[in-house]
ChimeraX commands (.cxc) that place a marker at each C-alpha (Angstrom):
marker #1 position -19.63,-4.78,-19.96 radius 0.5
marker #1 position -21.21,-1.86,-18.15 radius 0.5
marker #1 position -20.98,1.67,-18.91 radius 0.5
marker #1 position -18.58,3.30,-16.84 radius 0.5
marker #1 position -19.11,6.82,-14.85 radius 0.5
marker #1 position -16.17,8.91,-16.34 radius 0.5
marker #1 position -17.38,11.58,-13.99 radius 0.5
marker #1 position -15.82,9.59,-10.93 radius 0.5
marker #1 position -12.63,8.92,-12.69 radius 0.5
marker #1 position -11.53,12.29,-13.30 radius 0.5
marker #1 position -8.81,12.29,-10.30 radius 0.5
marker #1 position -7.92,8.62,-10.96 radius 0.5
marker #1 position -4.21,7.96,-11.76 radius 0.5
marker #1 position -3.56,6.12,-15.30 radius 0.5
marker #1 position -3.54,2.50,-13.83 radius 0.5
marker #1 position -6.56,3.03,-11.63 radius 0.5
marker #1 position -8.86,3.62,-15.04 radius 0.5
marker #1 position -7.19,0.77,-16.66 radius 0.5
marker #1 position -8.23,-1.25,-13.72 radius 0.5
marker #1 position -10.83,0.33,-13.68 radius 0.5
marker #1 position -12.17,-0.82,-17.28 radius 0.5
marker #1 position -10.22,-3.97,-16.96 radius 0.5
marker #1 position -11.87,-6.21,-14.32 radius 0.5
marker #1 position -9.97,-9.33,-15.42 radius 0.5
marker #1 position -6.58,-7.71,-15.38 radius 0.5
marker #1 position -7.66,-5.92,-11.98 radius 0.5
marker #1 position -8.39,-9.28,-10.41 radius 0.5
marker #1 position -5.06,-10.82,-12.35 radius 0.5
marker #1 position -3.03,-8.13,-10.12 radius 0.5
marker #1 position -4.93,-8.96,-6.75 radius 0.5
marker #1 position -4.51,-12.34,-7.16 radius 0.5
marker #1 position -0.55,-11.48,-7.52 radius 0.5
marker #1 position -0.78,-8.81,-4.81 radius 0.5
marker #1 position -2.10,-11.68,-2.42 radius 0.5
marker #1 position 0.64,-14.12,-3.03 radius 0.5
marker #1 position 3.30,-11.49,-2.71 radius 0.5
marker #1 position 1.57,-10.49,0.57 radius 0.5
marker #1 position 1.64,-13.96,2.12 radius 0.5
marker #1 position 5.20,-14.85,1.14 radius 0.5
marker #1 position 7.82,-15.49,3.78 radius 0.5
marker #1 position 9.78,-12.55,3.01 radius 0.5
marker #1 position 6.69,-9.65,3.19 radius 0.5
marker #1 position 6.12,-11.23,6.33 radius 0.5
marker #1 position 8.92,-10.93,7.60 radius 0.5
marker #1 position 9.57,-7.50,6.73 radius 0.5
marker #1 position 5.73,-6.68,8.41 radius 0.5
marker #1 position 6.76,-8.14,11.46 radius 0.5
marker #1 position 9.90,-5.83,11.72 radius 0.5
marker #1 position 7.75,-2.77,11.25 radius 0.5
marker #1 position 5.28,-3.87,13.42 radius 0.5
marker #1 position 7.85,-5.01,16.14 radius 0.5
marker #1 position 9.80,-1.31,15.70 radius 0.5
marker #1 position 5.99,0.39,16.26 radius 0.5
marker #1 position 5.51,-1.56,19.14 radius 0.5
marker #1 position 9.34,-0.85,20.42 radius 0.5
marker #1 position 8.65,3.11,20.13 radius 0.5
marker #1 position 5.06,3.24,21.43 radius 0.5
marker #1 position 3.46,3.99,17.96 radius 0.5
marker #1 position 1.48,0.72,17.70 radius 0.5
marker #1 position -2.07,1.31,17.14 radius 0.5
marker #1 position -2.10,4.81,18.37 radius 0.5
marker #1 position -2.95,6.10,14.65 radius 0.5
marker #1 position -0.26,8.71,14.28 radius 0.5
marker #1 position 0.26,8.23,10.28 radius 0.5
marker #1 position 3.69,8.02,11.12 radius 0.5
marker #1 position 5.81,5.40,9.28 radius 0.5
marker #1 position 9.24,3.70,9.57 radius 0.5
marker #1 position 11.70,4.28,7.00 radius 0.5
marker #1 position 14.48,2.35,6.34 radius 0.5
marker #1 position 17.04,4.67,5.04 radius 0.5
marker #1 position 16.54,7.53,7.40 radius 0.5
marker #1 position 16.55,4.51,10.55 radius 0.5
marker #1 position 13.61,7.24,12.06 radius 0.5
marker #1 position 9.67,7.70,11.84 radius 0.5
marker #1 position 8.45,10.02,9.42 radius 0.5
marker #1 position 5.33,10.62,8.00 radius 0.5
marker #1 position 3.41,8.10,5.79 radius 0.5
marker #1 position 2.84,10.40,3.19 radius 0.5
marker #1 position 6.39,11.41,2.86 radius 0.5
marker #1 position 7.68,7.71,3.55 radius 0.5
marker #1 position 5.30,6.64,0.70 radius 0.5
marker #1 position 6.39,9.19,-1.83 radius 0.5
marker #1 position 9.93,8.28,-1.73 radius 0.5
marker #1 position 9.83,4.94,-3.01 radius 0.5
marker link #1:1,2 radius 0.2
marker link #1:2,3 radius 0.2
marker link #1:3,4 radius 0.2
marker link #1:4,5 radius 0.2
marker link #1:5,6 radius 0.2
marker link #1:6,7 radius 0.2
marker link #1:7,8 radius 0.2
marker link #1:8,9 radius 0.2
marker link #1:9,10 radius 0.2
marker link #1:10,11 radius 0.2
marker link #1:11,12 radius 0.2
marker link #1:12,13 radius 0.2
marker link #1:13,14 radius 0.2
marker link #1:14,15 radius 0.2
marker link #1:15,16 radius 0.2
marker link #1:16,17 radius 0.2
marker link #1:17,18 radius 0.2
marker link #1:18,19 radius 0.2
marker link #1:19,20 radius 0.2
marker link #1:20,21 radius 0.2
marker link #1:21,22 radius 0.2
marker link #1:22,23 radius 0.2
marker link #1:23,24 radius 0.2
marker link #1:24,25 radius 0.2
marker link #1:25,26 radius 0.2
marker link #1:26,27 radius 0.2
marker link #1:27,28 radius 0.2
marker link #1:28,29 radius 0.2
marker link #1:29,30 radius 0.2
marker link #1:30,31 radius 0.2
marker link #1:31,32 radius 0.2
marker link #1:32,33 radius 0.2
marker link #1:33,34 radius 0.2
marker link #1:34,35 radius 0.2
marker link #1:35,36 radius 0.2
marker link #1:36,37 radius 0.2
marker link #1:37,38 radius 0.2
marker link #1:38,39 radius 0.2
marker link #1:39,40 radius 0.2
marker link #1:40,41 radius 0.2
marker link #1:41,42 radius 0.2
marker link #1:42,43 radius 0.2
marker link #1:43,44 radius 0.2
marker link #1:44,45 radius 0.2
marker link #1:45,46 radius 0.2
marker link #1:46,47 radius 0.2
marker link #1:47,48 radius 0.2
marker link #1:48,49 radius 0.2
marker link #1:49,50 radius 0.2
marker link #1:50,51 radius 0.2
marker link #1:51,52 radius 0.2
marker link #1:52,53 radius 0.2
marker link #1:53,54 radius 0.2
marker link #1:54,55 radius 0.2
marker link #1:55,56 radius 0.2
marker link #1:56,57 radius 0.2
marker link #1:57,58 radius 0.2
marker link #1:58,59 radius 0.2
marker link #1:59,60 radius 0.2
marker link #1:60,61 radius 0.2
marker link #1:61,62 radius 0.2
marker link #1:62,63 radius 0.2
marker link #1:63,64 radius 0.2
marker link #1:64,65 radius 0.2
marker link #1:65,66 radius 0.2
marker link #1:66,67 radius 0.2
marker link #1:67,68 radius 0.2
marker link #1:68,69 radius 0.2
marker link #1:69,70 radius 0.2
marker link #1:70,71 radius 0.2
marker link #1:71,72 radius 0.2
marker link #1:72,73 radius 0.2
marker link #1:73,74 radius 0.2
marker link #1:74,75 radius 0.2
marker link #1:75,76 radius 0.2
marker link #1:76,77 radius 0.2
marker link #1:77,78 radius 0.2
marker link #1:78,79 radius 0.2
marker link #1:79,80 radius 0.2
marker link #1:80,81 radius 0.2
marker link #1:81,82 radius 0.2
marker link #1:82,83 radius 0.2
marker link #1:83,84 radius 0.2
view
């Protein structure tokens, strides 16, 4: 295995370095990730979002703004991403 830079890792979270140093568990969890991703259900749930972006006007105009479920309102990515 090779060497890894610890000097690029300094502001990675815990998971990311064990990924990181882990290549077979790494590509365990995309190959997981992928199947989640392409399941009825995820798709589903995309096409709402995508469908209530479109609705408002949001769609590909790169606002960072996301839709959140509880608050039924766009807020920001960032925030939207934190609270889960």
């Amino acid at each position: 295995m090779a060497k890894l830079n610890t000097k690029f890792m300094a502001g990675k979270s815990k998971s990311a370095k064990y990924f990181a140093k882990n290549p077979k568990a790494a590509e365990n969890k995309r190959r997981i990730q992928r199947a989640i991703n392409k399941s009825k259900r995820k798709n589903k749930y995309r096409a709402f979002l995508n469908k209530m972006r479109r609705k408002t006007g949001r769609y590909g105009n790169r606002d960072g703004m996301d839709y959140d479920h509880d608050e039924q309102q766009f807020i920001t990515a960032k925030r939207n991403r934190s609270k889960k």
